[in-house]
VEXMI-547438 format. One record per residue (C-alpha): residue number from 1; chain; x, y, z. Coordinates in Angstrom, 2 decimals, decimal comma. Layout:
MARKE num cadena      c1      c2      c3
MARKE NUM      A       X       Y       Z
...
***
This chain:
MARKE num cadena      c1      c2      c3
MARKE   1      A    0,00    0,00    0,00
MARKE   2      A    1,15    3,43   -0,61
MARKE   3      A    2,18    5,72    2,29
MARKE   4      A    0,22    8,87    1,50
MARKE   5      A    1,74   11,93    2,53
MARKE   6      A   -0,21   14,22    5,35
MARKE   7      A   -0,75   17,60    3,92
MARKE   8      A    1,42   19,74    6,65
MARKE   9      A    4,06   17,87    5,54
MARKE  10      A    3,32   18,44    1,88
MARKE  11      A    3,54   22,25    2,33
MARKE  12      A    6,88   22,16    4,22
MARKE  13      A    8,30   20,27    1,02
MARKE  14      A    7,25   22,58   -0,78
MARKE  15      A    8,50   25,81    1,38
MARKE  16      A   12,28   24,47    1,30
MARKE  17      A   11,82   23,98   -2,46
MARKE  18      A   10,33   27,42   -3,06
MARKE  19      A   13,36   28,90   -0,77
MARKE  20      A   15,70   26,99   -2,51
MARKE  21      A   15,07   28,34   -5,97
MARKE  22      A   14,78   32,01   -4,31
MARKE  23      A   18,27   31,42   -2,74
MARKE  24      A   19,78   29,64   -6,08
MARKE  25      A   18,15   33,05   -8,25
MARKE  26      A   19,24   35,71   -5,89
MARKE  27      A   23,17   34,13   -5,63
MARKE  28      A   23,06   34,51   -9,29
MARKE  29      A   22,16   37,87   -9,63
MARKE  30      A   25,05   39,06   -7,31
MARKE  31      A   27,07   37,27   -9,35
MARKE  32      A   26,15   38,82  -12,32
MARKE  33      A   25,74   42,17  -10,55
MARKE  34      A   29,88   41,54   -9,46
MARKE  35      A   30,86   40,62  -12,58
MARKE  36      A   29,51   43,62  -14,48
MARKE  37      A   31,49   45,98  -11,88
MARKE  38      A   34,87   43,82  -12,51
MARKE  39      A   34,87   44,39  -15,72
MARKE  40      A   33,88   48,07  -16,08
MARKE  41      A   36,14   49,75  -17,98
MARKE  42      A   37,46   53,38  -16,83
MARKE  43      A   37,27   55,92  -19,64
MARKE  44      A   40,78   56,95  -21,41
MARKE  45      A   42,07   59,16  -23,71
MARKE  46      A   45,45   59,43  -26,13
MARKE  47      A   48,07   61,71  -25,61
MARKE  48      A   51,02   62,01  -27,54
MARKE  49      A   54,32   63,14  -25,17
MARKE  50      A   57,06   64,85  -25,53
MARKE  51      A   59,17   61,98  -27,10
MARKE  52      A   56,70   61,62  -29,65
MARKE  53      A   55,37   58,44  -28,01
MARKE  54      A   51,10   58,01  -28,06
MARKE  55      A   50,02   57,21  -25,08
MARKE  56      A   46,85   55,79  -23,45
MARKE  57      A   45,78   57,08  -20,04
MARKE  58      A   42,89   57,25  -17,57
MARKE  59      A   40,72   60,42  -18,14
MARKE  60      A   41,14   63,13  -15,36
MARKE  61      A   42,50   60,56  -13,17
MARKE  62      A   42,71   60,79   -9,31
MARKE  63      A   46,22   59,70   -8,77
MARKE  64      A   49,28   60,85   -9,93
MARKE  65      A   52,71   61,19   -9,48
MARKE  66      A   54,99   63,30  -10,81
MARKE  67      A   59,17   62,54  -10,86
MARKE  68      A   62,36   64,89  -12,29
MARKE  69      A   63,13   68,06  -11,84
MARKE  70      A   60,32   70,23  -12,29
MARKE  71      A   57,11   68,07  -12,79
MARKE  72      A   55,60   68,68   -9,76
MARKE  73      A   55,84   72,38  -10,13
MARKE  74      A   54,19   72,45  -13,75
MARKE  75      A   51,53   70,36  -11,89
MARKE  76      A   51,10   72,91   -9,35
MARKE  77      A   50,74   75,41  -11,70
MARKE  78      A   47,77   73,56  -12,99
MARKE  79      A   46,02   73,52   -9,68
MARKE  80      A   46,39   69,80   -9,78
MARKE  81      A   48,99   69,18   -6,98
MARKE  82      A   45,90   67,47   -5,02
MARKE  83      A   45,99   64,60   -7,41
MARKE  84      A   49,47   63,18   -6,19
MARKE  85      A   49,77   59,83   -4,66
MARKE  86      A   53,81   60,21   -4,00
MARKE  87      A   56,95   62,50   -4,35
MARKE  88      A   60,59   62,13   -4,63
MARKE  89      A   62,76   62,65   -1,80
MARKE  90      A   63,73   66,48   -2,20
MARKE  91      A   59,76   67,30   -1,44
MARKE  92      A   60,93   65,54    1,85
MARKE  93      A   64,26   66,32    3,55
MARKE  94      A   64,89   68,78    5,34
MARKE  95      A   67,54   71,33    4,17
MARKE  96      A   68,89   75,09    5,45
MARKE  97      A   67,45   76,84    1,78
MARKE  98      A   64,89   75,93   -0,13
MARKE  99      A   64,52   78,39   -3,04
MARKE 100      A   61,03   76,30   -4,87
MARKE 101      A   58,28   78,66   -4,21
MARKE 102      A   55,42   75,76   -5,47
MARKE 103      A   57,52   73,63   -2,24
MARKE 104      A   56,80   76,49    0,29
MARKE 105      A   53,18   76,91   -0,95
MARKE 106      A   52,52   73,25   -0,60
MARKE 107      A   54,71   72,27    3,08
MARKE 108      A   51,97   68,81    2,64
MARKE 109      A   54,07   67,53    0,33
MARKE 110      A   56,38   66,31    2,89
MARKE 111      A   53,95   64,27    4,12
MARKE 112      A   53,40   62,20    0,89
MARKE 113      A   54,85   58,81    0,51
MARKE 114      A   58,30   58,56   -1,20
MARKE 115      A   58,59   57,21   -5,03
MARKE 116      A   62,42   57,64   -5,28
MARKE 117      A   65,27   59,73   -5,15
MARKE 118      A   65,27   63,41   -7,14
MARKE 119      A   66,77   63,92  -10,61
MARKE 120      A   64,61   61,31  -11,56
MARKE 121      A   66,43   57,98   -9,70
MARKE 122      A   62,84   56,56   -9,28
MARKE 123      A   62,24   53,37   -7,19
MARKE 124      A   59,45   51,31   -9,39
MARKE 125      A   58,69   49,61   -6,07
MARKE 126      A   57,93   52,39   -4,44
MARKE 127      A   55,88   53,53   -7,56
MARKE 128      A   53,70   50,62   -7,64
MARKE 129      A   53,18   51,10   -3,78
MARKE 130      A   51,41   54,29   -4,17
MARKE 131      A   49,25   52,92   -6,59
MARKE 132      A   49,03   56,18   -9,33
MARKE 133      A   47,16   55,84  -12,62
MARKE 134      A   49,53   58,03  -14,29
MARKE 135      A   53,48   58,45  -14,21
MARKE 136      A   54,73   62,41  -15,22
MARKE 137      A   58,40   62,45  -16,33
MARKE 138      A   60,63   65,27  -16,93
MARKE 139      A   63,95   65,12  -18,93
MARKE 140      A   63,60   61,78  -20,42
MARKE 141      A   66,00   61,81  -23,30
MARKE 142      A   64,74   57,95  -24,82
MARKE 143      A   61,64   56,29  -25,34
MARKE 144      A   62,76   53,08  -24,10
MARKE 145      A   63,89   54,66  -20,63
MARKE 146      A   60,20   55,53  -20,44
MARKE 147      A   58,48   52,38  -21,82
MARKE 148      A   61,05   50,32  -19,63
MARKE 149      A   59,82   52,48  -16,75
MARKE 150      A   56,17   51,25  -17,51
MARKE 151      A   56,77   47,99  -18,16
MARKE 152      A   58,35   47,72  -14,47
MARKE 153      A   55,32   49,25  -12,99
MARKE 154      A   52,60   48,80  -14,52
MARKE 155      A   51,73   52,31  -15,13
MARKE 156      A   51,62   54,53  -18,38
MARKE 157      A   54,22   57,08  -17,81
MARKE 158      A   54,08   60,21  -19,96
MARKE 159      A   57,44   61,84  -20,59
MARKE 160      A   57,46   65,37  -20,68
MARKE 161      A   60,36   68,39  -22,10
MARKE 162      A   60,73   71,14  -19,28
MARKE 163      A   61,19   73,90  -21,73
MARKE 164      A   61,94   77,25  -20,85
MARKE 165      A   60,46   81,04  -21,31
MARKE 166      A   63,26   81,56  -24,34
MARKE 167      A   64,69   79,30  -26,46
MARKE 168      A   62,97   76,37  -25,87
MARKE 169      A   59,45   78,41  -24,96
MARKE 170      A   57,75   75,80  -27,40
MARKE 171      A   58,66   72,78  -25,21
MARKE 172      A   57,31   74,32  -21,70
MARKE 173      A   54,03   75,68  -23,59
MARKE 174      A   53,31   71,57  -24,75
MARKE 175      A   54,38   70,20  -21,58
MARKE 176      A   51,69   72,62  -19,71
MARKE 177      A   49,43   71,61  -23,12
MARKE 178      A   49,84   67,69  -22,31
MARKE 179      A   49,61   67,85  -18,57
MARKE 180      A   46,68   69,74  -18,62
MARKE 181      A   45,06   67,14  -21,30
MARKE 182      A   45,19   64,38  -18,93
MARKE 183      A   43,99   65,87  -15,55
MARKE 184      A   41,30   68,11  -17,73
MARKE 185      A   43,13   71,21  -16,65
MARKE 186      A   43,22   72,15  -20,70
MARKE 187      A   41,75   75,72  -19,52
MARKE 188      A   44,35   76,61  -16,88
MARKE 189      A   46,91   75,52  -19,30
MARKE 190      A   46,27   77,99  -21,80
MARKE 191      A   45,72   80,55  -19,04
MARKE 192      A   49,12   79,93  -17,51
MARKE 193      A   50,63   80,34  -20,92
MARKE 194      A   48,79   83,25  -21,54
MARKE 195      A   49,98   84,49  -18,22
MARKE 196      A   53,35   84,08  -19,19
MARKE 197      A   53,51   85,73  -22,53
MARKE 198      A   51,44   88,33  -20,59
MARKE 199      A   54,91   88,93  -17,97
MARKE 200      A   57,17   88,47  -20,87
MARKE 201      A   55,59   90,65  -23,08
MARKE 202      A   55,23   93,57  -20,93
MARKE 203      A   58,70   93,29  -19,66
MARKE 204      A   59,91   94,00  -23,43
MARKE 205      A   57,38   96,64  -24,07
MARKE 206      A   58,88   98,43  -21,13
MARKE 207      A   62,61   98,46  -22,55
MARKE 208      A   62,69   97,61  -26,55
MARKE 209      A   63,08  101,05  -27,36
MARKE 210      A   65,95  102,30  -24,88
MARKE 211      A   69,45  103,44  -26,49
MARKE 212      A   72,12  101,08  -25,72
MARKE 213      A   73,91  104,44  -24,53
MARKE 214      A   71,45  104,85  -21,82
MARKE 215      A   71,71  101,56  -20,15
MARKE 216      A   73,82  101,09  -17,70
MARKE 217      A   76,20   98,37  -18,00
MARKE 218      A   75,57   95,10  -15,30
MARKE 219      A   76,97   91,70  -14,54
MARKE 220      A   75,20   88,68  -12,26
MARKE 221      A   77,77   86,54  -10,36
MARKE 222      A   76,90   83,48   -7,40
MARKE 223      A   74,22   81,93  -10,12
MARKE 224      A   73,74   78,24   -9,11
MARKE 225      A   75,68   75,41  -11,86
MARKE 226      A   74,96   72,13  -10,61
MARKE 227      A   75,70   73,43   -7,27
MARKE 228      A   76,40   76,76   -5,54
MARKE 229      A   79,06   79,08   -7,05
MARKE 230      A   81,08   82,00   -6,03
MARKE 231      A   81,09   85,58   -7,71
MARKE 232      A   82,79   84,23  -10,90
MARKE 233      A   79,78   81,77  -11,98
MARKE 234      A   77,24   84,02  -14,10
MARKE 235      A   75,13   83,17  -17,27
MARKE 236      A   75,76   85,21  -20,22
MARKE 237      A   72,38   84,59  -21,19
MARKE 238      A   70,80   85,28  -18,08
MARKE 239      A   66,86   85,57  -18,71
MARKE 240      A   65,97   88,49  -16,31
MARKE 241      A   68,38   90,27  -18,36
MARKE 242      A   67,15   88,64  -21,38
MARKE 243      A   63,45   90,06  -20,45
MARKE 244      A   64,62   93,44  -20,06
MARKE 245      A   67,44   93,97  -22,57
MARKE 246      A   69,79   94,93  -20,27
MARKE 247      A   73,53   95,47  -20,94
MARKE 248      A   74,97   92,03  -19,62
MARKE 249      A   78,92   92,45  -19,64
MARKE 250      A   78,91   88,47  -19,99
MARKE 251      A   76,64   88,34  -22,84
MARKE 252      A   79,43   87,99  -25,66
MARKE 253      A   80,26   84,88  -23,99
MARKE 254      A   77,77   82,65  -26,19
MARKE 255      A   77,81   80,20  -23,55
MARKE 256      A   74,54   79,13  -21,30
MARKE 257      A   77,05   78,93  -18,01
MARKE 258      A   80,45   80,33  -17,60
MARKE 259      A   83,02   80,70  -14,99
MARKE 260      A   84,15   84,13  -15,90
MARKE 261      A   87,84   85,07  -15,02
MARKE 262      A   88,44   87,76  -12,21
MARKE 263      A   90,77   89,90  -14,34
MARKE 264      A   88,03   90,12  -17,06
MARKE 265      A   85,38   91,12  -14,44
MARKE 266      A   87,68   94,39  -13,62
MARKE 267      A   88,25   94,75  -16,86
MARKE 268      A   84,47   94,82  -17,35
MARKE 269      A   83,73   96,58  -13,70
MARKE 270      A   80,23   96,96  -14,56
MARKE 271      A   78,19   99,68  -13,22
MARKE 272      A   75,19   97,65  -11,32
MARKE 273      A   76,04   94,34   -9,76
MARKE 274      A   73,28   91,64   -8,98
MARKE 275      A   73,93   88,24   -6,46
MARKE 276      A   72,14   85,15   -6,95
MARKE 277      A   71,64   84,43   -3,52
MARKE 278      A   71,95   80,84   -4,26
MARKE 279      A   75,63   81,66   -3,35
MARKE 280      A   74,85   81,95    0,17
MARKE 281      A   75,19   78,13    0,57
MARKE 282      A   78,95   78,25    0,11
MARKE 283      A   81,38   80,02    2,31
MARKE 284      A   83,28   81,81    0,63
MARKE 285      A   80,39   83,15   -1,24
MARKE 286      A   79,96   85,52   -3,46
MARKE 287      A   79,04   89,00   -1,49
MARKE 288      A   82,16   87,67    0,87
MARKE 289      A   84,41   87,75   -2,21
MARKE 290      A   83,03   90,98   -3,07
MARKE 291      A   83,43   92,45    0,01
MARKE 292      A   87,21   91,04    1,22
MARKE 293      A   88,82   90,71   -1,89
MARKE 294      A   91,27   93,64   -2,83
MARKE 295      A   90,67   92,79   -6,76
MARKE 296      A   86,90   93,52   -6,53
MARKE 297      A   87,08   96,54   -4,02
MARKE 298      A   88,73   97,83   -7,28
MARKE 299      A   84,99   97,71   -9,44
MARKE 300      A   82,87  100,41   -9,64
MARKE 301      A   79,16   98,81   -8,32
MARKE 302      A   81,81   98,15   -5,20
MARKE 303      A   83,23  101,34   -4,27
MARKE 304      A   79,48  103,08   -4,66
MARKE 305      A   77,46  100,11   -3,42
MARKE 306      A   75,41   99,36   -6,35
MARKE 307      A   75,18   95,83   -5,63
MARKE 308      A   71,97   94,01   -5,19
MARKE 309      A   70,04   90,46   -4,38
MARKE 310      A   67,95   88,65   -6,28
MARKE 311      A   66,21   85,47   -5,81
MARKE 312      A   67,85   82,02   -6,98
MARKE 313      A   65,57   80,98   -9,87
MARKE 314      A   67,64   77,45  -10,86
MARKE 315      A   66,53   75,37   -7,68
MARKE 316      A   65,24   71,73   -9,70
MARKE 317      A   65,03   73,08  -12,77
MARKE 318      A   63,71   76,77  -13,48
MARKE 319      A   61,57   78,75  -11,24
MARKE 320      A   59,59   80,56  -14,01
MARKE 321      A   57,71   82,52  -11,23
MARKE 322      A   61,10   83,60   -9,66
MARKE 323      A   62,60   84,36  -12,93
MARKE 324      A   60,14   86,81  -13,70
MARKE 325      A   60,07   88,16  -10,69
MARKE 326      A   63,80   88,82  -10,52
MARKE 327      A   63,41   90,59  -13,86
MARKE 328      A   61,59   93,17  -12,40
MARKE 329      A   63,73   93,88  -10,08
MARKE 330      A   66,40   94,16  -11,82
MARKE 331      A   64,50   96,15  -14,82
MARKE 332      A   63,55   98,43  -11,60
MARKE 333      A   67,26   99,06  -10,31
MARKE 334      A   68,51   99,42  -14,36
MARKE 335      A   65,83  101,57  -15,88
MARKE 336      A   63,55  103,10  -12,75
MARKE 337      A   61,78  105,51  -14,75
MARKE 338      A   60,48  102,71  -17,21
MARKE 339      A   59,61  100,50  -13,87
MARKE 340      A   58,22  103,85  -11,49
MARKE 341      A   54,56  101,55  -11,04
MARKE 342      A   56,02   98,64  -10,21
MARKE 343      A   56,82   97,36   -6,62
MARKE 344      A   59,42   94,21   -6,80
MARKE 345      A   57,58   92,78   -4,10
MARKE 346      A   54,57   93,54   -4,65
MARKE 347      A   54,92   92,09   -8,05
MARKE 348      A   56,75   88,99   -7,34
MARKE 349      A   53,57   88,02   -4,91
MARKE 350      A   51,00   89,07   -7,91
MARKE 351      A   53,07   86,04   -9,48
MARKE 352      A   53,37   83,53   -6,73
MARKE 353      A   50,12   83,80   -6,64
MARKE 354      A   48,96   83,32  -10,03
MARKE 355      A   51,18   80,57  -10,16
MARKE 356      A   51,00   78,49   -6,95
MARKE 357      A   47,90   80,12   -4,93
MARKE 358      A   50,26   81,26   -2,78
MARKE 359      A   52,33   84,84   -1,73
MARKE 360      A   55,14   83,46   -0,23
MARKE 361      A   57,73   86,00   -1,18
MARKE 362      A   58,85   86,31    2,56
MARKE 363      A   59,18   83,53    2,94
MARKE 364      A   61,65   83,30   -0,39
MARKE 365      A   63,64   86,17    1,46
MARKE 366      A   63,71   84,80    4,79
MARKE 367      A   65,28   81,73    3,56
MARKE 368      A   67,93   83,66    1,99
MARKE 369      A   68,67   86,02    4,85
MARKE 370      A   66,27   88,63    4,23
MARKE 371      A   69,00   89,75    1,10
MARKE 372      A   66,50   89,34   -1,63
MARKE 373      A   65,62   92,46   -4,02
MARKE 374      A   67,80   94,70   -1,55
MARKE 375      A   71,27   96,41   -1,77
MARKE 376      A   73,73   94,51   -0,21
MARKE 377      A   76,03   95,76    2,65
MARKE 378      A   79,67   96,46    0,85
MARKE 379      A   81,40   96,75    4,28
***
């Protein structure tokens, strides 16, 4: 005889086999649901670097870091310096001058987590610890430095040409161009350029049309090679100078750096003497020199204390803000009446600002013995 089944007991059956198929449903739908969020893609875009290379990259990513001499100021000057994940170790020791106004605007960065040594020694460990989307790189020279660089972390690295406000003016506008492409800072890169031609451009229109025989002649010594330098280290194409075509003694040199020779600095003795106060980390330096040594009591500037500060703009690569700033300065000292509205000062904040949100000025001349943009004692 068949055992028939009571009905109680036919409804429980059929609870845990309604509850099973609810359960079996639902565990496939997270599934599903987790699958689909694996495997969304983020959005990119194509940029093509300074080396020529193309190069696929997150859109406006969120983490970024930026290595060489540099980077992280062009970043800064973007108003991007809140997307980096890391720095390299000269946003993090300590040291007796510090002449990189986007640094002093930005003291957090010494909190951030180290990707490798300055100059660009990079530790690709370190890189893939802090977990950036994007790798800037300034003065890459090869291609294969920077692919070799993403292969070992995993990370599209963009390499980038510094550029300067002369010469090489075209680099530094597509470096700002390319940066500003990938963190969807186009906008602030054109105004920063703008800015710049802005600066430069008045600076000429101030002093194109003086006489040469109503300049007065003027030398820069201490300027930072590689290192700090003495009164003999000057540029003959010094870009403040440049700016405001002064009547640089050194100019005839052709040469970007040059270790000039005392006896041809007397024979020069130019009227107006500026210090890169970079010099102030050796001892000697160079307003010692000019103050103890017999050969350059001889000069002119000297004897009638025409002899001024301005601020180091070669600290990791060029400081554009502080290289405008120190022209003028020094386009107020050679040519007053052409300068009469401008305050140094005043001015060189306008630009910090601008540049890195921030006036810090004093605390560029506190650093450097409250010297900068003043005549220096000659006794």
């Amino acid at each position: 005889m068949k055992k028939i089944l009571k009905p109680a007991t036919v409804l429980i059956i059929l609870a845990g086999l309604i509850l099973a198929f609810t359960c079996g449903c639902t565990g496939n739908a997270s599934v599903n649901t987790q699958n689909t969020d694996e495997t969304s893609v983020t959005e990119t875009i194509k940029v093509t670097d300074s080396l020529g290379r193309e190069v696929t990259v997150p859109k406006n990513p969120e983490r970024v870091v930026c290595s060489g001499p540099g980077c992280l100021r062009y970043l800064t000057y973007l108003q991007a310096q809140d997307k980096i994940v890391g720095v390299d170790d000269i946003e993090i020791k300590e040291t007796m001058f510090d002449a990189r106004p986007y640094s002093l605007a930005n003291p957090q960065f010494k909190e951030y987590p180290l990707i490798g040594e300055f100059r660009g020694n990079d530790d690709p460990e370190k890189i893939v610890a802090a977990d950036p989307q994007v790798i800037f790189k300034t003065f890459l020279t090869s291609a294969g430095d920077a692919d070799e660089l993403s292969t070992k972390t995993g990370v599209p690295v963009v390499a980038l040409n510094y550029g300067t406000l002369g010469v090489y003016r075209e680099d530094m506008d597509k470096t700002l161009r390319i940066m500003g492409k990938v963190m969807g800072q186009d906008e602030r890169a054109e105004d920063v350029i703008t800015f710049f031609d802005e600066m430069t451009g008045d600076l000429q229109k101030r002093t194109e049309n003086i006489p040469d025989e109503e300049k007065k002649t003027t030398y820069v010594g201490g300027i930072a090679y590689h290192g700090p330098h003495g009164f003999q280290s000057t540029e003959p194409t010094y870009p403040p100078f440049a700016f405001i075509n002064a009547l640089n003694v050194a100019e005839g040199m052709g040469t970007e750096h040059a270790d000039v020779a005392k006896e041809k600095i007397i024979e020069w003795d130019p009227e107006i003497i500026f210090v890169d106060l970079s010099t102030l980390q050796t001892d000697p330096n160079a307003i010692t020199e000019l103050k103890e040594d017999p050969s350059y009591q001889q000069l002119n500037a000297v004897k009638s204390g025409e002899v001024y500060g301005v601020l180091p703009y070669n600290w990791y690569s060029i400081n554009h803000g502080s290289e405008i700033a120190d022209a003028y300065f020094t386009g107020k000292i050679l040519y007053p009446d052409k300068f009469s509205d401008i305050d140094p000062v005043t001015k060189a904040d306008e630009i910090y600002t601008y540049l890195i949100g921030e006036p810090v000025f004093d605390q560029m001349k506190s650093e450097f013995d409250n010297k900068v943009f003043k005549k220096l004692e000659m006794k």
